[in-house]
BALOBA-1460 file (C-alpha; in Angstrom, 3 decimals):
// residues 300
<rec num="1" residu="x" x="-79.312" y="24.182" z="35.067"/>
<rec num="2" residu="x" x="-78.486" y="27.022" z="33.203"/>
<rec num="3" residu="x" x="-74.996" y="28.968" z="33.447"/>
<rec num="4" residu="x" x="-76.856" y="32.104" z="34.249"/>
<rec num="5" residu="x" x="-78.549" y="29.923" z="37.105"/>
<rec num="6" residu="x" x="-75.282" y="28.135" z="38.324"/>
<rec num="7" residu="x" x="-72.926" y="31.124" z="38.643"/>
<rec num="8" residu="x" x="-76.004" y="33.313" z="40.151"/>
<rec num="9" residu="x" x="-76.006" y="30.395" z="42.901"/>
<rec num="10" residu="x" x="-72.464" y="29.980" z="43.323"/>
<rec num="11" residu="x" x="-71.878" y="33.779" z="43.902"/>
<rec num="12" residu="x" x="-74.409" y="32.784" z="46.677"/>
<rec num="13" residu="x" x="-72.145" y="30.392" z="47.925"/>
<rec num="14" residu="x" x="-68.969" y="32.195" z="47.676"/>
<rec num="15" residu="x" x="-70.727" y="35.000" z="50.014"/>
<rec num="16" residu="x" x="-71.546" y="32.260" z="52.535"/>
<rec num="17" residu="x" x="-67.489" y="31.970" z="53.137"/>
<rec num="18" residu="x" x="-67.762" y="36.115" z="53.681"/>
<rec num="19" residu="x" x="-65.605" y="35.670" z="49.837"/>
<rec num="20" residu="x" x="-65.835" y="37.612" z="46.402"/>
<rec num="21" residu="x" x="-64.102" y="36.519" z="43.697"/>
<rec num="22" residu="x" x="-63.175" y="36.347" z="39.885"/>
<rec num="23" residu="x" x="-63.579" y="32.843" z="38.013"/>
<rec num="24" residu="x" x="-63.302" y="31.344" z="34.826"/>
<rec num="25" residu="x" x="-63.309" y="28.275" z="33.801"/>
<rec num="26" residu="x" x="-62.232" y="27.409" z="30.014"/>
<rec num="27" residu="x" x="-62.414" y="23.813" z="27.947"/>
<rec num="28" residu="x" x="-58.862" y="24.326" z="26.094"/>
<rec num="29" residu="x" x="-60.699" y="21.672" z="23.578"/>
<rec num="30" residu="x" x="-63.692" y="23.549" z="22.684"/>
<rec num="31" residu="x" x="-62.913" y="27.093" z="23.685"/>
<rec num="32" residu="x" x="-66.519" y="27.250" z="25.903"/>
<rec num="33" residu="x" x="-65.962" y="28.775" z="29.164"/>
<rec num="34" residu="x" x="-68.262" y="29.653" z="32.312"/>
<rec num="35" residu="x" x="-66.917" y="32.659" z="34.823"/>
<rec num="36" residu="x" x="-68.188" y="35.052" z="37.403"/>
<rec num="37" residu="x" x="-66.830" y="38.576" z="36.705"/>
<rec num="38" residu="x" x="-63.502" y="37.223" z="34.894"/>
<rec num="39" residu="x" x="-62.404" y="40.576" z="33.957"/>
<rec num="40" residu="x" x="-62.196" y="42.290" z="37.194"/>
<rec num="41" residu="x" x="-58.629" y="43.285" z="38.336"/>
<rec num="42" residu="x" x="-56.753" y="41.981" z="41.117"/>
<rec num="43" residu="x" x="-53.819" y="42.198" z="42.767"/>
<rec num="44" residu="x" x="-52.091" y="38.875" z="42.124"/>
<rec num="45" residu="x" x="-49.669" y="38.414" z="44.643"/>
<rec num="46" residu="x" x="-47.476" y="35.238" z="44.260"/>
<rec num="47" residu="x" x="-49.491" y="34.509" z="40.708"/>
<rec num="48" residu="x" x="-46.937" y="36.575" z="39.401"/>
<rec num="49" residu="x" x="-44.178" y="34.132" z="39.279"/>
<rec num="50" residu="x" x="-46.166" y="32.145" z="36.159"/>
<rec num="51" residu="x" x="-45.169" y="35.356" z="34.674"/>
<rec num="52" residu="x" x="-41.358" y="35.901" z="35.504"/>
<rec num="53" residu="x" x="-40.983" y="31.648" z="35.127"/>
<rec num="54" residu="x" x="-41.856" y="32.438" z="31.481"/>
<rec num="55" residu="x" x="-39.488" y="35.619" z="30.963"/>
<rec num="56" residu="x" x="-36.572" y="33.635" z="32.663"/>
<rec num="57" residu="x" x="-36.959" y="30.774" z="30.243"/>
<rec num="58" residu="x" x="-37.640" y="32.559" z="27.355"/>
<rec num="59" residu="x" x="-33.974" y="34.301" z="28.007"/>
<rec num="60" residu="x" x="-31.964" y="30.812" z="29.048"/>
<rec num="61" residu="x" x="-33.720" y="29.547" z="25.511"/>
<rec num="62" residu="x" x="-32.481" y="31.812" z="23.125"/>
<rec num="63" residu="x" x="-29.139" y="32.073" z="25.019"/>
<rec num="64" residu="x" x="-29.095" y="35.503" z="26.499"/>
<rec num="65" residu="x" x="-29.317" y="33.825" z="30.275"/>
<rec num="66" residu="x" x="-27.258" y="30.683" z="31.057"/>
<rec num="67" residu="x" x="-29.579" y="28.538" z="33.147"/>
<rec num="68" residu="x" x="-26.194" y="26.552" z="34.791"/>
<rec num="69" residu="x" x="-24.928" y="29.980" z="35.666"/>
<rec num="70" residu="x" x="-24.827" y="30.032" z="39.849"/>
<rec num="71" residu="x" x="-26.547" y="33.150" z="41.197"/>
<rec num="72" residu="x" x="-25.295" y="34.534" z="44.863"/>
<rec num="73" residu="x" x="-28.275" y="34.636" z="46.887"/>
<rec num="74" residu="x" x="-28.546" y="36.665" z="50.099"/>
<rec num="75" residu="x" x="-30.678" y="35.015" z="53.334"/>
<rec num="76" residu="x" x="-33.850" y="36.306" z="53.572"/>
<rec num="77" residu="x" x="-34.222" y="35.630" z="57.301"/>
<rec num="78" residu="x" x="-37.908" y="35.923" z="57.775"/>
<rec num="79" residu="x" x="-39.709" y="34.810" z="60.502"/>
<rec num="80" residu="x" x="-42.530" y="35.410" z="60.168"/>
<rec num="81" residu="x" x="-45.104" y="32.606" z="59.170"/>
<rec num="82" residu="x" x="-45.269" y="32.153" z="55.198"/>
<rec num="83" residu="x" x="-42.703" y="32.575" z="53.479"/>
<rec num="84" residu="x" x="-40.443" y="29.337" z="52.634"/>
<rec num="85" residu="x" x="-37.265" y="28.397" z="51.447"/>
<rec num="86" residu="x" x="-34.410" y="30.763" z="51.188"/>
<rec num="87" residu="x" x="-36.140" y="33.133" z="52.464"/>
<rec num="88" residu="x" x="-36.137" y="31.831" z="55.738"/>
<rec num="89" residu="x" x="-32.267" y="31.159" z="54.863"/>
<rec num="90" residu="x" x="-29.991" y="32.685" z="57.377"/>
<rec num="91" residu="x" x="-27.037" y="32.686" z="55.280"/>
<rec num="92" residu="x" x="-26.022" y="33.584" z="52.174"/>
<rec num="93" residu="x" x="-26.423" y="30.338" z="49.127"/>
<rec num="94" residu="x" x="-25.058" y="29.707" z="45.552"/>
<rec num="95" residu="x" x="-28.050" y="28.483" z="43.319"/>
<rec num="96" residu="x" x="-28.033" y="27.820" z="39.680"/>
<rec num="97" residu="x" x="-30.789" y="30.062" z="37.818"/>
<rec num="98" residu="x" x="-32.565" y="26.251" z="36.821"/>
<rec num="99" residu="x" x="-32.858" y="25.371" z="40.910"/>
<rec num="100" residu="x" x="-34.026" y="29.216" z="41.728"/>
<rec num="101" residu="x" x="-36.897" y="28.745" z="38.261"/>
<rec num="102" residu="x" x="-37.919" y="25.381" z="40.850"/>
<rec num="103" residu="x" x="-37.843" y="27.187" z="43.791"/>
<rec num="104" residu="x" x="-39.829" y="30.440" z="42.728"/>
<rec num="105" residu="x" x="-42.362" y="28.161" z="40.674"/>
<rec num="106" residu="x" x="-42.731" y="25.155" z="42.500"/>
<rec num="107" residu="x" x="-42.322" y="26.057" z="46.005"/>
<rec num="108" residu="x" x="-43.324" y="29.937" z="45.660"/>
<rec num="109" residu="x" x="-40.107" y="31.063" z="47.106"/>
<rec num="110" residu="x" x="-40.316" y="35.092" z="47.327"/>
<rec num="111" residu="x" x="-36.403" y="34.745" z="47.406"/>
<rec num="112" residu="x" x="-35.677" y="32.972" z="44.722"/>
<rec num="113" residu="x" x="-37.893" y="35.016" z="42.908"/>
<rec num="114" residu="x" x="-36.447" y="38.262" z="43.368"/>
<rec num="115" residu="x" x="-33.325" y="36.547" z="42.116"/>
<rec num="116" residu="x" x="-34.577" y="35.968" z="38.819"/>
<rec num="117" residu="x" x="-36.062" y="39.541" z="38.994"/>
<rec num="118" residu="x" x="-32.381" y="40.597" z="38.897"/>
<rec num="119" residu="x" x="-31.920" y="39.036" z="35.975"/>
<rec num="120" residu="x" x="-35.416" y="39.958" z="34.294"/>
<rec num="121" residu="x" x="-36.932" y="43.302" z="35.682"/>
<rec num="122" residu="x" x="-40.366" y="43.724" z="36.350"/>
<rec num="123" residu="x" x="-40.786" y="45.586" z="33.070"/>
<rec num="124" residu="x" x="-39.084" y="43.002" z="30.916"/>
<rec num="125" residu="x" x="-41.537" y="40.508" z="32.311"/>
<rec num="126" residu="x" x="-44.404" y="42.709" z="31.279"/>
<rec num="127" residu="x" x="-42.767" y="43.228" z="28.093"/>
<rec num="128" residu="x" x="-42.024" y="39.281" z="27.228"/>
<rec num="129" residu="x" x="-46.084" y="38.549" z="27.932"/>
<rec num="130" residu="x" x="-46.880" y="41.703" z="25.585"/>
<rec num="131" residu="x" x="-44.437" y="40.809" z="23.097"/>
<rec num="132" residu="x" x="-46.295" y="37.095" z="22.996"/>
<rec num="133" residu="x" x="-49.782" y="38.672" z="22.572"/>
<rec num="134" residu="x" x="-50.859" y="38.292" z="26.118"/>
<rec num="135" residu="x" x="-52.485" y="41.361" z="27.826"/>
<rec num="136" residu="x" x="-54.105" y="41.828" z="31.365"/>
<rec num="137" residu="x" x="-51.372" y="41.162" z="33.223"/>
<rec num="138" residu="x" x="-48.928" y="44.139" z="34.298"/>
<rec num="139" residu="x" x="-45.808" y="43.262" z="36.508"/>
<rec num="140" residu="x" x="-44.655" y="46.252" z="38.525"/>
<rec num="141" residu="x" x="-42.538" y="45.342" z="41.412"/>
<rec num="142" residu="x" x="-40.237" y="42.336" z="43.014"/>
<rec num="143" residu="x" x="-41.130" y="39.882" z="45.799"/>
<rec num="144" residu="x" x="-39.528" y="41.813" z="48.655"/>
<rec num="145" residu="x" x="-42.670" y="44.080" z="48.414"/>
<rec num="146" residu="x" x="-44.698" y="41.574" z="49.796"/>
<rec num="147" residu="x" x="-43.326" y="41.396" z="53.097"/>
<rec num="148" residu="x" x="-43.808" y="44.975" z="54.049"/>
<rec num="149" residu="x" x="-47.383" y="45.042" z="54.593"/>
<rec num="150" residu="x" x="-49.356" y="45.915" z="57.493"/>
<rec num="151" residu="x" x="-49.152" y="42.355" z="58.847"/>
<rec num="152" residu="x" x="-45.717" y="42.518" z="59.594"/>
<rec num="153" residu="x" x="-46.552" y="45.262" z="61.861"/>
<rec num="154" residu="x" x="-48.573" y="43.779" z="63.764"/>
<rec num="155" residu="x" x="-48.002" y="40.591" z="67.103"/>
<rec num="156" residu="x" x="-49.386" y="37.031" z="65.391"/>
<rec num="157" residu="x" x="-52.138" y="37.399" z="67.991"/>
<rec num="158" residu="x" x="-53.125" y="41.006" z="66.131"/>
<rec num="159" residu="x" x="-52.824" y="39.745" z="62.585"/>
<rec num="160" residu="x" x="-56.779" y="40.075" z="62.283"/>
<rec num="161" residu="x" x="-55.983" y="43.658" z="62.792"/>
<rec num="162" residu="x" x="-54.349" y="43.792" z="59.237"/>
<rec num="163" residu="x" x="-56.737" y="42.434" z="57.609"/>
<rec num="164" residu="x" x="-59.290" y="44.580" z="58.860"/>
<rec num="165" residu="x" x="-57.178" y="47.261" z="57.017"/>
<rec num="166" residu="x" x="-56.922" y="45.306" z="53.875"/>
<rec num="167" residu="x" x="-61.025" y="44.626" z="53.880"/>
<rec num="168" residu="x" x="-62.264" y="48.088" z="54.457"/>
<rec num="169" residu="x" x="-60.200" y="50.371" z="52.664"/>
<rec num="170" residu="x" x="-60.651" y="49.606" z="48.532"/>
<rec num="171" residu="x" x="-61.726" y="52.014" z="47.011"/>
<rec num="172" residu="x" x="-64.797" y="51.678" z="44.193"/>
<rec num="173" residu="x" x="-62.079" y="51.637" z="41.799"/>
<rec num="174" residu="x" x="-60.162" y="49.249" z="43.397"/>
<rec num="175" residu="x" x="-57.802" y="51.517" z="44.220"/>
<rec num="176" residu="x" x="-56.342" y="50.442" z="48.209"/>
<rec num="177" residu="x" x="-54.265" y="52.931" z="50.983"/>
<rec num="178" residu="x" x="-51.921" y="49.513" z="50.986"/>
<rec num="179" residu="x" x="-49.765" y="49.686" z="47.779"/>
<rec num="180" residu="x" x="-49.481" y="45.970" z="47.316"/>
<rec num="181" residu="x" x="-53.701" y="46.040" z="47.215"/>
<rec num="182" residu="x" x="-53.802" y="48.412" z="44.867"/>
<rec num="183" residu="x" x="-54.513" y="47.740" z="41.309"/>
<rec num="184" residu="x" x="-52.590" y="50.206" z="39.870"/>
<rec num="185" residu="x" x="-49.598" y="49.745" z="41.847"/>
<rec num="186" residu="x" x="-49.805" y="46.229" z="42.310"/>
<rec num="187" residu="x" x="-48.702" y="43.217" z="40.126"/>
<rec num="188" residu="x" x="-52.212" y="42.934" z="38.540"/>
<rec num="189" residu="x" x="-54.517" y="40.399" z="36.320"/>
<rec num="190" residu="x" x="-57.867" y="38.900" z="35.857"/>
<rec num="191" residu="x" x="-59.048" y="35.803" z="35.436"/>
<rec num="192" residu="x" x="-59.444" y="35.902" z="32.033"/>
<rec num="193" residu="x" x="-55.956" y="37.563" z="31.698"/>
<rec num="194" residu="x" x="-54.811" y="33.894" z="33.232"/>
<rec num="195" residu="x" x="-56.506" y="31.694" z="31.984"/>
<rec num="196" residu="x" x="-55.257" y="33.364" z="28.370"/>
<rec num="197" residu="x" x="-51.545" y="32.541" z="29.533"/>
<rec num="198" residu="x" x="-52.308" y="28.967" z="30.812"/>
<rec num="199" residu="x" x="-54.475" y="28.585" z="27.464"/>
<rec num="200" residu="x" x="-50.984" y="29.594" z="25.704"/>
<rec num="201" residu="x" x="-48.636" y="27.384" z="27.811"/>
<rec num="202" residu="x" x="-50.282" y="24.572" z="27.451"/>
<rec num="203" residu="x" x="-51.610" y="24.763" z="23.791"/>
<rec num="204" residu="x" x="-50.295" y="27.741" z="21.483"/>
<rec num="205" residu="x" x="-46.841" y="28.542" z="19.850"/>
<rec num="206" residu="x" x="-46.815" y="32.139" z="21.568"/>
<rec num="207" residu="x" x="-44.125" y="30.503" z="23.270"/>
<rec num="208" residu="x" x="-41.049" y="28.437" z="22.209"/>
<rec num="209" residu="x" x="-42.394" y="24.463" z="23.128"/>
<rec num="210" residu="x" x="-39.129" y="24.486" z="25.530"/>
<rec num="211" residu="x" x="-40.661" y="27.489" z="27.604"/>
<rec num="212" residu="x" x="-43.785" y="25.735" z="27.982"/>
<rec num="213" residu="x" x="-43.049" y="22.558" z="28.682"/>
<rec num="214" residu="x" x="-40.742" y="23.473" z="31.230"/>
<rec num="215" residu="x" x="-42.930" y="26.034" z="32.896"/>
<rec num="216" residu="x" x="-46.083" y="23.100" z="32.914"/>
<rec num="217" residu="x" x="-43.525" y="21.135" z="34.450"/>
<rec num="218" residu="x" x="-42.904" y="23.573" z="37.277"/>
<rec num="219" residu="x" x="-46.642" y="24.305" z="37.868"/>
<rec num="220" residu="x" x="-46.915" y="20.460" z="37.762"/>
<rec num="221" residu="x" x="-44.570" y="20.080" z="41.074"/>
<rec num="222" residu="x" x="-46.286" y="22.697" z="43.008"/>
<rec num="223" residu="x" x="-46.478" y="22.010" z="46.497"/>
<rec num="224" residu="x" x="-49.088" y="24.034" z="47.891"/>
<rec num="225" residu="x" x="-51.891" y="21.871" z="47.814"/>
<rec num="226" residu="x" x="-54.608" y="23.055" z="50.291"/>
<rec num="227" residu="x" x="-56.288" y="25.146" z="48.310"/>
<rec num="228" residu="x" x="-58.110" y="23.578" z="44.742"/>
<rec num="229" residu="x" x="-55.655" y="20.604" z="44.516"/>
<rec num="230" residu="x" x="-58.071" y="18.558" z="46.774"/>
<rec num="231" residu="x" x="-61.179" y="19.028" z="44.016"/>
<rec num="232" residu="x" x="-58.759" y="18.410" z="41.143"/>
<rec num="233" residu="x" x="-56.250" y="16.277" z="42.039"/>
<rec num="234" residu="x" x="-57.095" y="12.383" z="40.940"/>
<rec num="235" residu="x" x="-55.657" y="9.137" z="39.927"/>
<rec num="236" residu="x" x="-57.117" y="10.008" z="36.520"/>
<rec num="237" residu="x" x="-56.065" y="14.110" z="36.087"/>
<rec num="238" residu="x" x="-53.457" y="16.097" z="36.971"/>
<rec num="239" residu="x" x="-53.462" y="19.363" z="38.254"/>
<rec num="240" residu="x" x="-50.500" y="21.969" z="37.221"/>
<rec num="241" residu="x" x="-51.258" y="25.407" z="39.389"/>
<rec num="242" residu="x" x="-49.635" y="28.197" z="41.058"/>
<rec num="243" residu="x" x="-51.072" y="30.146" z="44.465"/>
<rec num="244" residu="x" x="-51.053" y="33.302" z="45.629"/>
<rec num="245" residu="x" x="-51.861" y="34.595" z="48.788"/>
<rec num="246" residu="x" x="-51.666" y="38.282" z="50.758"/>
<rec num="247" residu="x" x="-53.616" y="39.401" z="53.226"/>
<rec num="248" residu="x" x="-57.261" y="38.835" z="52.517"/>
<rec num="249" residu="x" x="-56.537" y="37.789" z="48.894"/>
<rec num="250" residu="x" x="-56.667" y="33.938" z="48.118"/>
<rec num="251" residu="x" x="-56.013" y="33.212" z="44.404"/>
<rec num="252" residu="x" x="-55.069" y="29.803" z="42.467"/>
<rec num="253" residu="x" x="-54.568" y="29.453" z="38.823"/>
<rec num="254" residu="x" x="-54.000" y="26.256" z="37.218"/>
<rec num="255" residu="x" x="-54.998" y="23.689" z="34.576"/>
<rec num="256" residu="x" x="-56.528" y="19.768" z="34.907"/>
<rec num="257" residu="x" x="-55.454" y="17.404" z="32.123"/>
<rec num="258" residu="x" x="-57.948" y="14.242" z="33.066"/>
<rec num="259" residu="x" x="-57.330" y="10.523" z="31.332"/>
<rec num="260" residu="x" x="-59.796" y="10.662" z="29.076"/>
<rec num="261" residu="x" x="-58.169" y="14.007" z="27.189"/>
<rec num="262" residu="x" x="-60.194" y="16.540" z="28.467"/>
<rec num="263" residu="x" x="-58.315" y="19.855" z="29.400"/>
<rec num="264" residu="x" x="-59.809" y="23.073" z="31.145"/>
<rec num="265" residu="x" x="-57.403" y="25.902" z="32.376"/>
<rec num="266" residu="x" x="-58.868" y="27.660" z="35.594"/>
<rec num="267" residu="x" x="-58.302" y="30.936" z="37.719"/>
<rec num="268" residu="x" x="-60.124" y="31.660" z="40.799"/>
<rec num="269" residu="x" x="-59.118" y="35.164" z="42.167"/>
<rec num="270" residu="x" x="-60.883" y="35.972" z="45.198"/>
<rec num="271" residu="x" x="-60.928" y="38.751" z="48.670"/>
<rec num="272" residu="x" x="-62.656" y="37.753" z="51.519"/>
<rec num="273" residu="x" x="-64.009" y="40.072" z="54.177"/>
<rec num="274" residu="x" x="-63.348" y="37.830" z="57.165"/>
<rec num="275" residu="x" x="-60.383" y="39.141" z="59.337"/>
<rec num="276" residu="x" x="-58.226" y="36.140" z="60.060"/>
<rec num="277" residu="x" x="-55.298" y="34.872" z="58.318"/>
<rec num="278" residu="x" x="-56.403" y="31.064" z="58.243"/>
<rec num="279" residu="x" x="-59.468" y="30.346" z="57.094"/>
<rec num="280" residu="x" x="-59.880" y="26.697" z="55.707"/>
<rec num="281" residu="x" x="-63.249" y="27.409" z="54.635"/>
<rec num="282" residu="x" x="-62.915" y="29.927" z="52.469"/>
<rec num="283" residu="x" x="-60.183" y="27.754" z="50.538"/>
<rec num="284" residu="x" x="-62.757" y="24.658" z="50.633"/>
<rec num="285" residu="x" x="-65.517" y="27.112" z="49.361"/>
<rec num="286" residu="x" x="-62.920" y="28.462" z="46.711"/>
<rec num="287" residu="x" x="-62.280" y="24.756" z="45.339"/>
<rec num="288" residu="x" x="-66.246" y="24.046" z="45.730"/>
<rec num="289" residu="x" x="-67.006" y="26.928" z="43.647"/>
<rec num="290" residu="x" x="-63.888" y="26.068" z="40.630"/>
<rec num="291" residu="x" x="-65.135" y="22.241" z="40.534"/>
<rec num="292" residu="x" x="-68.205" y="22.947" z="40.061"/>
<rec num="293" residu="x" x="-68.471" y="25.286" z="37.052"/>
<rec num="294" residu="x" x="-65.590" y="22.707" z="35.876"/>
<rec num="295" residu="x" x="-68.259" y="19.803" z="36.314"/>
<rec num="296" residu="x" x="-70.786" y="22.159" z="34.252"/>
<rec num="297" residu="x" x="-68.525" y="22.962" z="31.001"/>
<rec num="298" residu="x" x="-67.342" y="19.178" z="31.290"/>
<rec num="299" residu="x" x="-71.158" y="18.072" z="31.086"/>
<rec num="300" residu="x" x="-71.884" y="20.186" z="27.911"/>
């Protein structure tokens, strides 16, 4: 089948789970790639912390951050169903800047995040990936933005109500009433913009090998695993990825490194125009759709 055929189909698919979405699929080897509408812009949500994990080490490495230094973190004291680790704290912590990189990377830890982003502003991050020769992704604001969406307005049992906002309000130029929706306010990328930092991560020198390595090894311990771990996870690959979730946005980024050598960086951005929080489907259909333009490039 061609890859005109397969994507035509799989867009198919991905409308079957009431999704859109933004793919691409690269071979790091060859450089050949497959993608539905890679370039178009999304908020990123949690994606973000790839980003500021990169800035953060970048500073510890050439000495202008001490990663032993202990940070003083304020609780978060959310709770409301999400958000983990210190920011469901209740009381104030001590955390080295190494243990809050973990925590922001590997657990997705809004928190911990927003500590390092006290360290390394929004701008700066922008600035670090521009500075390495990666464009297409802009960082604009901290974690704590996140929370303060129309779903924490709302009872759990009117949640749907939220995302009934988030569905029908974008603009045609994906412009959104809800800040944290809207592309030019947002923390925004592509998939193409993504899959161009993975690509450098895991294979260029746009980054000191230090950086790198210790970022892979972050996205390598990530514990959110319902989403296209299941489709990439193996005995014989492993699969380094970061989430990011808000509202009716479902995203996952990440890179498979299989036995036999083969290495393909992926990003699946999607929106889905179902109004429920959980929907299982949609994050089976996501992985469905990612695995199989990965089985197409790996068949070439």
């Amino acid at each position: 089948m061609s890859a005109e055929r397969l994507t035509q189909e799989l867009r198919g698919v991905l409308a079957g789970a009431g999704l859109s979405g933004s793919f691409l699929v690269r071979d790091l080897s060859t450089g050949e790639e497959i993608g539905i509408d890679p370039d178009i812009e999304f908020p990123v949500a949690s994606l973000v912390k790839v980003p500021l994990a990169v800035a953060v080490l970048d500073r510890i490495h050439d000495g202008r951050i001490d990663g032993a230094a202990m940070i003083d973190v304020e609780p978060g004291r959310i709770a409301s169903p999400g958000p983990v680790g210190l920011s469901r704290f209740r009381h104030p912590a001590r955390i080295a800047v190494d243990d809050l990189l973990y925590l922001s990377t590997a657990l997705s830890d809004n928190a911990a995040s927003d500590a390092l982003f006290d360290l390394v502003p929004p701008t700066e991050v922008t600035r670090t990936l521009r500075d390495a020769g990666i464009s297409g992704i802009a960082v604009r604001h901290r974690m704590r933005d996140l929370v303060e969406t129309p779903a924490e307005q709302f009872d759990p049992g009117d949640v749907h109500l939220a995302h009934s906002l988030a569905i029908g309000s974008r603009t045609a130029g994906r412009g959104h009433p809800v800040p944290q929706l809207d592309v030019s306010r947002a923390n925004s990328g592509s998939a193409r913009a993504f899959v161009g930092l993975l690509e450098a991560l895991w294979l260029s020198a746009r980054f000191p090998p230090g950086v790198a390595a210790e970022v892979r090894s972050f996205m390598g311990q990530n514990v959110i695993r319902h989403r296209l771990a299941p489709d990439f996870s193996s005995d014989a690959s492993k699969w380094s990825s970061k989430t990011g979730t808000l509202l009716n946005l479902r995203h996952e980024t990440g890179v498979v490194e299989h036995d036999d050598g083969g290495t393909f960086a992926i990003a699946a951005l999607t929106e889905s125009m179902v109004p429920a929080a959980t929907q299982p489907a949609a994050e089976a259909v996501m992985a469905q759709v990612a695995r199989t333009m990965h089985d197409h490039l790996r068949a070439q």
